[in-house]
N, C-alpha and C positions, 0 to 999 in steps of 0.2 A: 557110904560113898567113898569110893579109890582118888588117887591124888588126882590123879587126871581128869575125872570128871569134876571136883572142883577147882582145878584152874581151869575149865573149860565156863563152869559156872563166872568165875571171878572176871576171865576177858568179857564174859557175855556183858557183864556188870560194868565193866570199866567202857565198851562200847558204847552202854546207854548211857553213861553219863557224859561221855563225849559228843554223841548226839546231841540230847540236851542242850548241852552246855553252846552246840555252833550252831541251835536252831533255828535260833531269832537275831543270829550277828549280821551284819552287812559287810562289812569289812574283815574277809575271808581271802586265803589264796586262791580258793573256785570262783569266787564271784570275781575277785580283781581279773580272772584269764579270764572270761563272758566278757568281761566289758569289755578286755582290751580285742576281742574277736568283733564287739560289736566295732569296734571304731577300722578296724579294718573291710569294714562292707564298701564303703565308699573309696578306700583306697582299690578295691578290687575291681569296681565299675570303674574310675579313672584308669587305671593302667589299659583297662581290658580295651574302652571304648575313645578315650583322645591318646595317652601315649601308644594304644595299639601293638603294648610289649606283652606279648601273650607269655613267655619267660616269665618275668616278672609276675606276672597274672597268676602261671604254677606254682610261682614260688611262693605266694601271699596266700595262692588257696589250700598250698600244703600245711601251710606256720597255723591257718586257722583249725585245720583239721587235727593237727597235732596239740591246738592248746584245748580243743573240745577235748579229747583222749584224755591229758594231763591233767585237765580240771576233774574231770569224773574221777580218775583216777584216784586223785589227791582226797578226794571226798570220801569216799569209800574207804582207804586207806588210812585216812588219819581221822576219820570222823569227821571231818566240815560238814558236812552239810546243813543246808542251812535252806528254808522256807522260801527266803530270797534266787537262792541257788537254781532249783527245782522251777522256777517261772523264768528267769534270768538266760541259762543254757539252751532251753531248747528255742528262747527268742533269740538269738543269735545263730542260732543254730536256723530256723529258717528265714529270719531277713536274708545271712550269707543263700542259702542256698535258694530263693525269691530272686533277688538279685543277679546273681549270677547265672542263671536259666535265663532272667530277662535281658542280660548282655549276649549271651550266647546264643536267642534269637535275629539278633542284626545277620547273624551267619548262617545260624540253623532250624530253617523253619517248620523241619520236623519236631523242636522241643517244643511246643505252643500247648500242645495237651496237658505231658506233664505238668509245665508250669502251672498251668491253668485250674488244674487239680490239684495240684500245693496249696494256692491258695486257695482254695474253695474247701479242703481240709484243714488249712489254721482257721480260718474264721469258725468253721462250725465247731471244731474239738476247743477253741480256744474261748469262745461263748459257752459251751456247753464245763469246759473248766473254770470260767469264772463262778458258774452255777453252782458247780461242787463246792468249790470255793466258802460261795457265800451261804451255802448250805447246812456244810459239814466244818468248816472254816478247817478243813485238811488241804494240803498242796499236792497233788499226785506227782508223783516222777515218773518220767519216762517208762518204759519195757522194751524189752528187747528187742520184740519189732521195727518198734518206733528208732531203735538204735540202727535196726540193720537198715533200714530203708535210708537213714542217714547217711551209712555206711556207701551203699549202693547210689545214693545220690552225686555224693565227693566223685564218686569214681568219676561216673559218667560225666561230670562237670569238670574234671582233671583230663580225661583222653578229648574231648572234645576241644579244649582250650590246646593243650601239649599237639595235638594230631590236625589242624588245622584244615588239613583235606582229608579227615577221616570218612573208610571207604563207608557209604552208604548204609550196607547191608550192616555190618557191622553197628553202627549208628541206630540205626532200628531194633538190633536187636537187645543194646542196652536201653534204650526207651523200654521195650517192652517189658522186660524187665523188672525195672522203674516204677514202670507206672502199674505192674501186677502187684509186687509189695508195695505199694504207697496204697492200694485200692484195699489189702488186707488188712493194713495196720489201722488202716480206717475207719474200716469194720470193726476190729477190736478196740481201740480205744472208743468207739461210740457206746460199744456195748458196757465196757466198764463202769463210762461217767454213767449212759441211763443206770445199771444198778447201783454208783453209788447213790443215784439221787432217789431211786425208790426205797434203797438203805432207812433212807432221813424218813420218807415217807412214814413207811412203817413203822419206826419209831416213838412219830408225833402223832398215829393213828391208836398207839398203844396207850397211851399216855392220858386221855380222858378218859380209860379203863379203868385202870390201878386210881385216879380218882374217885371213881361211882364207888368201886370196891370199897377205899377207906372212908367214904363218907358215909355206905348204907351200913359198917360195923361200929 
């Protein structure tokens, strides 16, 4: 083994024990940014819908999207993460963006769909995660998709607010958009939780096997 591949071994090693070690903390610098993202949900609906300062509005929706970035960041980075983490961000991640479709229907009655399928995909991916959950008793994190569709949500909830008579056509065609990756990532996350739960299945199917076997030796 050359020097390089073990300190590649040794970071691997110093990774997992930093993992570990932020698995089960709560009090983390990613969870403190989730929280403080969730507690601006409500500042987001007040600016947007009584003080009616849509400025404001972009600015509170940008600070959120920026401590989403920083927390992950930070996680990955320095090792937090943490169990709490991984259920924490991505609920902040869509009350903000629940919320904020639902203030920007007073204006734009073309968002009604996406919304509507936001929520109709937290409830079932986020029942079918508790499933995993109390299954596997693992916390799945996010993927990519689920990042990008995030990604593409900000936007379109940033030029809608900023653009206030944004042209029409335009308007439609980030819905479209929108709502083709959020209908993908849908798809893929459902497909994951069912194999992990047929994971477990299989498992607990094997297991009064390797019984019969040690009891008829």
């Amino acid at each position: 083994m050359n020097r390089r591949e073990e300190n590649m071994k040794n970071n691997e090693a110093d990774d997992a024990r930093k993992n570990e070690t932020y698995k089960n903390k709560i009090l983390t610098v990613p969870n403190v940014l989730s929280a403080f993202r969730l507690l601006l949900v409500p500042a987001l609906a007040w600016l947007y819908l009584v003080r009616k300062d849509y400025s404001a509005t972009a600015w509170v929706l940008l600070l959120s999207g920026a401590t989403d970035i920083a927390d992950g960041f930070i996680a990955r980075r320095f090792g937090m993460g943490s169990d709490l983490g991984k259920a924490l961000d991505p609920i902040a991640d869509k009350l903000t963006q629940i919320v904020m479709l639902a203030c920007l229907l007073t204006r734009f009655g073309n968002l009604l769909f996406p919304c509507v399928l936001l929520i109709v995909k937290e409830i079932v991916t986020g029942c079918m995660g508790i499933a995993v959950i109390r299954r596997t008793g693992k916390v799945l994190a996010a993927e990519w998709h689920g990042k990008l569709t995030t990604f593409l949500l900000y936007t379109l909830m940033l030029l809608h607010v900023v653009f206030y008579n944004i042209a029409p056509a335009l308007s439609d065609t980030l819905i479209i958009i929108c709502t083709a990756m959020m209908c993908f990532s849908f798809l893929l996350y459902m497909m994951r939780n069912i194999r992990a739960l047929k994971s477990v299945g299989k498992k607990t199917e094997k297991k009064p096997e390797r019984t019969v076997q040690a009891f008829e030796r």
